[in-house]
C-alpha positions in Angstrom: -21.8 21.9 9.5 -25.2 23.4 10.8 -24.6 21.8 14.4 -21.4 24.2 14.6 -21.6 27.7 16.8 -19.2 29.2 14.9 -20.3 28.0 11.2 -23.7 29.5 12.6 -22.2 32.5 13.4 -20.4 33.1 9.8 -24.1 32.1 7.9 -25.6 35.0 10.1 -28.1 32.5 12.1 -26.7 33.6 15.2 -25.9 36.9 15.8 -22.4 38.5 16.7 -20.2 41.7 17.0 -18.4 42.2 13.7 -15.0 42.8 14.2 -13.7 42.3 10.5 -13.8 40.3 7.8 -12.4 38.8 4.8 -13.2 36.5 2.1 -11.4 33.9 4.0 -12.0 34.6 7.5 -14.4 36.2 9.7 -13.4 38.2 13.5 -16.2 38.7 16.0 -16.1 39.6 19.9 -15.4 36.8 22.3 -18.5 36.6 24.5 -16.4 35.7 27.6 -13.9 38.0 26.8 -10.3 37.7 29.0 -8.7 41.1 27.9 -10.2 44.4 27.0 -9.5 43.3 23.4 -10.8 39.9 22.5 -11.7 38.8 19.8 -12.1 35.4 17.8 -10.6 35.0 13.9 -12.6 31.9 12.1 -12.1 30.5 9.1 -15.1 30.2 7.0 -14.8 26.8 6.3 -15.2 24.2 9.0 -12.1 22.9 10.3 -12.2 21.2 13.5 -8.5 22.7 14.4 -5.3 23.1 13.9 -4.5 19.5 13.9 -7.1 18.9 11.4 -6.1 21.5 8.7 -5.1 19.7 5.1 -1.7 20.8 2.9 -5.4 22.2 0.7 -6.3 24.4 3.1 -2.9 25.0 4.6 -3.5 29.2 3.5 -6.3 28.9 5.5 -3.8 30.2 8.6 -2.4 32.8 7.0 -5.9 34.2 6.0 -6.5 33.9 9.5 -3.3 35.6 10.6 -3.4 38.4 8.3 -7.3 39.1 9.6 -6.2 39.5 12.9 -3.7 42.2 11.7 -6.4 43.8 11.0 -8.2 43.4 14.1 -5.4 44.8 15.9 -5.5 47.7 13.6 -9.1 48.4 14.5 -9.1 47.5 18.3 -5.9 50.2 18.4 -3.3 47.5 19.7 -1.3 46.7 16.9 1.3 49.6 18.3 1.2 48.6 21.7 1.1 44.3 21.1 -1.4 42.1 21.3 -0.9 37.6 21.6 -2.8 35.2 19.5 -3.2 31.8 20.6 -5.0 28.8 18.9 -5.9 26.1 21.4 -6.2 22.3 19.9 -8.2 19.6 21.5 -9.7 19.4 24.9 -6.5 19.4 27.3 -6.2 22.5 25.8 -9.4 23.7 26.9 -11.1 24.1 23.5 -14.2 25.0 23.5 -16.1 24.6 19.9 -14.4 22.3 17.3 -14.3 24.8 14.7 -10.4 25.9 14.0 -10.2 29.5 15.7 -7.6 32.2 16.8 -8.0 34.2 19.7 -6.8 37.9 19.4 -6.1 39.5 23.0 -4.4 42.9 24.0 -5.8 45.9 25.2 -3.9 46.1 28.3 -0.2 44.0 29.5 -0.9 40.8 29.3 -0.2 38.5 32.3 2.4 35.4 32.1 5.3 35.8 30.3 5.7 33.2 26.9 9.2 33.8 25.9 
């Protein structure tokens, strides 16, 4: 999917600020970051989203989950929490059709989820 940011982003075309990586996944800075700590966990194949994923590729979100473990790890906010969310479709305000998880901490988050 060349006309894809993120797919862009994984081939090295455009650049980014590594955050991790794994043979599944790749993490890289949000460039309108929200908290101290954001970051963005991307497959690296194209999915559109969550709502798209096949029973296939169904490890594809643990992958993802387990990458962002490690983002914590490095950003230094796995001991003090951190929130992933994953936005689908367009009332949801997502941005780039290419399944992602956003990795947020760094400071007490506002709103309270549950």
């Amino acid at each position: 999917m060349s006309e894809c940011i993120f797919c862009q982003i994984i081939a090295g075309d455009i650049p980014s600020n590594r955050v991790a990586e794994s043979d599944a996944a790749y993490a890289f800075t949000d460039i309108n970051p929200h908290a101290p700590v954001h970051v963005l966990v991307v497959p690296k194949i194209h999915v559109e989203s969550a709502d798209h994923l096949t029973t296939e590729q169904a490890s594809v979100m643990g992958d993802m989950i387990l990458l962002a473990q490690e983002v914590a790890d490095v950003s230094g906010i796995r001991e003090s929490g951190y929130r992933l969310i994953m936005n689908v479709g367009p009332d949801a305000w997502m941005s780039v059709p290419h399944l992602h998880l956003h990795v947020l901490g760094g400071q007490r988050l506002a709103g309270h989820l549950g």
